[in-house]
C-alpha positions in Angstrom: -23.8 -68.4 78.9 -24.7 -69.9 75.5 -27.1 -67.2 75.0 -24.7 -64.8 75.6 -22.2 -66.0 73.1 -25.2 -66.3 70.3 -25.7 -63.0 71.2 -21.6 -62.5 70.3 -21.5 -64.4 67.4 -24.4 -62.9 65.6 -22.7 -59.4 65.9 -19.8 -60.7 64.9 -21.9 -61.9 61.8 -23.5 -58.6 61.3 -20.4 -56.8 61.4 -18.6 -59.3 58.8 -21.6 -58.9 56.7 -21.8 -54.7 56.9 -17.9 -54.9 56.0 -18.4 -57.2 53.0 -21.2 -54.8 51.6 -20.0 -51.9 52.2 -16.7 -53.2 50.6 -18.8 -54.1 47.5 -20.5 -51.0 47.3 -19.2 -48.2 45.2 -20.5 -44.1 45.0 -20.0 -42.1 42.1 -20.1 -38.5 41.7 -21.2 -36.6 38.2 -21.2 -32.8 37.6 -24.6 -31.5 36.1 -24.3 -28.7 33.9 -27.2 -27.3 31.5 -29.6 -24.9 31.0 -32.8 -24.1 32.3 -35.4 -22.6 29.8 -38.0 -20.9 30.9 -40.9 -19.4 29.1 -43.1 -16.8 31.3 -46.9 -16.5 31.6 -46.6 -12.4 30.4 -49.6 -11.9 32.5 -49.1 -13.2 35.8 -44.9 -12.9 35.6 -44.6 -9.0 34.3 -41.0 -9.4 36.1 -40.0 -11.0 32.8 -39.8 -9.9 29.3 -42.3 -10.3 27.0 -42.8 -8.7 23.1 -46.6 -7.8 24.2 -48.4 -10.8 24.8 -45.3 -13.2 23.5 -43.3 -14.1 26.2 -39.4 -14.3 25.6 -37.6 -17.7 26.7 -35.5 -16.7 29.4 -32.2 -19.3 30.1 -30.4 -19.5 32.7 -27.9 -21.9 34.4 -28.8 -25.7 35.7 -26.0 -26.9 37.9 -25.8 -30.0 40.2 -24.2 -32.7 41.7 -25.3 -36.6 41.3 -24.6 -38.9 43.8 -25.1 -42.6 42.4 -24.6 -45.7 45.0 -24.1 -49.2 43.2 -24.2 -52.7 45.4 -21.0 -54.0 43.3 -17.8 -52.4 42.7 -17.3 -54.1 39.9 -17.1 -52.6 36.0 -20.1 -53.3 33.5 -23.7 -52.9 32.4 -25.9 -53.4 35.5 -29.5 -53.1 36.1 -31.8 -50.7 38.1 -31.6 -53.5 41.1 -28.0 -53.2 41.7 -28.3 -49.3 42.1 -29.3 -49.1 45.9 -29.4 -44.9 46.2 -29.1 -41.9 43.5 -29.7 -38.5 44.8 -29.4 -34.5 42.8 -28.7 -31.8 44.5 -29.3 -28.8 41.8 -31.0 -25.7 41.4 -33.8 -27.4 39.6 -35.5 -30.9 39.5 -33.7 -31.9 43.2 -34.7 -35.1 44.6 -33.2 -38.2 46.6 -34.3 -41.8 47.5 -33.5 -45.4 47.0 -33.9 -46.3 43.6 -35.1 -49.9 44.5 -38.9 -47.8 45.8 -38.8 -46.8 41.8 -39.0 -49.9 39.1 -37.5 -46.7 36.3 -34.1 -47.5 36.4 -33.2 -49.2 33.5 -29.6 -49.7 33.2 -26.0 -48.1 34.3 -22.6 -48.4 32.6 -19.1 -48.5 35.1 -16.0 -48.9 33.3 -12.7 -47.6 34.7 -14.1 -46.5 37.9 -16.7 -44.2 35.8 -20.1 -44.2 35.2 -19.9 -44.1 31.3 -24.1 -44.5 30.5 -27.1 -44.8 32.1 -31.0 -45.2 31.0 -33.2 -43.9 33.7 -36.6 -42.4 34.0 -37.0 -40.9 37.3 -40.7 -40.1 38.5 -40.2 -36.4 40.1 -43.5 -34.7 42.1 -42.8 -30.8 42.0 -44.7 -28.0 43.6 -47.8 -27.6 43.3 -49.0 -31.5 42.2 -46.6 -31.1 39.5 -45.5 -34.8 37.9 -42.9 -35.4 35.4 -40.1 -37.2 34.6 -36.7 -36.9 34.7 -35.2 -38.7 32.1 -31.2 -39.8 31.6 -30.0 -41.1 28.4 -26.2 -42.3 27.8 -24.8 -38.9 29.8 -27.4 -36.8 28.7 -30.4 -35.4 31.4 -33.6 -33.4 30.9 -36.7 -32.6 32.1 -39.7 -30.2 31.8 -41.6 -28.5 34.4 -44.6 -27.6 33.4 -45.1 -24.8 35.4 -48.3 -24.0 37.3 -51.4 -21.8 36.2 -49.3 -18.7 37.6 -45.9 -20.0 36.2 -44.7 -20.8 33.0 -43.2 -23.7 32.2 -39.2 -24.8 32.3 -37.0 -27.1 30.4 -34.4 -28.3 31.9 -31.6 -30.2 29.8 -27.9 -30.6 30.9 -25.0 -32.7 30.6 -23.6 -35.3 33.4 -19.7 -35.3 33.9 -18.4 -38.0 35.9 -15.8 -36.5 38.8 -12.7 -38.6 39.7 -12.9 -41.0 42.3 -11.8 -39.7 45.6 -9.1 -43.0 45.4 -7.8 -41.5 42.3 -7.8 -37.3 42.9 -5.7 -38.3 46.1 -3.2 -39.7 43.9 -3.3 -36.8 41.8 -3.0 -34.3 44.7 -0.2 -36.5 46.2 1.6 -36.8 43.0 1.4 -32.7 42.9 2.4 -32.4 46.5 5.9 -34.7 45.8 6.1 -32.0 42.7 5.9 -28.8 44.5 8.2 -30.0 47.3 10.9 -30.9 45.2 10.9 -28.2 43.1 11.3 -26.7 46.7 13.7 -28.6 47.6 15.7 -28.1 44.3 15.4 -24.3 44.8 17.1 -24.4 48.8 20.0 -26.4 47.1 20.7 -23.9 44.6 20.1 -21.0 46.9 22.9 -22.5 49.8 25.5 -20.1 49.8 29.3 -21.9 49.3 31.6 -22.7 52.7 34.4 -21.9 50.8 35.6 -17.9 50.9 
């Protein structure tokens, strides 16, 4: 009997505990948007333009989603500890894992429910054996890949835009919603024909 009610109480522990972090914890989203410039070996990549044997930088979009997971809720300058997960999913330089296997992370900024700064240099391992780092100053990302012995090399470099919190576009679509329907309703009054002849 008193084993089985250790047993109860130390789930009811765990369970308090797992609510009070997860309360603590807080994600934020930022939109990456940039541009991706690559320069082609004019040998071994004829399916891009070169001027003979100059190749011509050829740019296209770098697009992305950041996913950023604090310990604390709270506003302020915090250190790479307190940042428990960051993941990017883009069309160039993709990667995901807890940032506490990574000692890079120097600091991130939250004010307002925002991430505002950060100073990071993320260790990335590309195709091909390929090491660099991706590197985040204030809002600001870049990184170069330096491309392979068939592959010319790309530099990636691209602005973060933090997205509203989910709390917060709610209240926007809500407030919208209430909009449209009385404008709605406003219409039907005006449209009700008279009882009188």
């Amino acid at each position: 009997m008193q084993a089985k009610s250790l047993f109860m109480s130390s789930l009811v522990a765990l369970a308090t505990l797992a609510c009070s972090v997860s309360a603590n914890a807080a994600t934020y989203l930022l939109r990456l948007d940039g541009v991706a410039d690559h320069t082609p070996y004019c040998y071994w990549e004829p399916y891009f333009p070169c001027n003979g044997t100059t190749p011509v930088h050829v740019q296209s979009e770098w697009t992305g989603l950041m996913t950023i997971v604090l310990d604390t809720s709270a506003e302020g300058t915090f250190g790479g500890s307190d940042v428990t997960s960051m993941s990017l999913n883009a069309n160039g330089g993709s990667f995901s894992f807890p940032i506490a296997d990574y000692g890079y992370f120097a600091e991130i900024s939250v004010l307002d429910g925002r991430v505002t700064s950060m100073d990071a240099g993320i260790p990335l391992n590309l195709p091909d054996d390929n090491f660099t780092v991706f590197g985040i100053r204030g809002l600001s990302a870049e990184f170069n890949d330096f491309g392979t012995h068939h592959y010319g090399s790309t530099y990636y470099a691209g602005t973060l835009t933090p997205i509203p919190e989910p709390d917060e576009l709610a209240l926007v679509v809500a407030g919208l919603l209430t909009l449209v329907a009385r404008k709605v309703r406003n219409r039907r009054l005006h449209e009700q024909p008279s009882d009188t002849p």
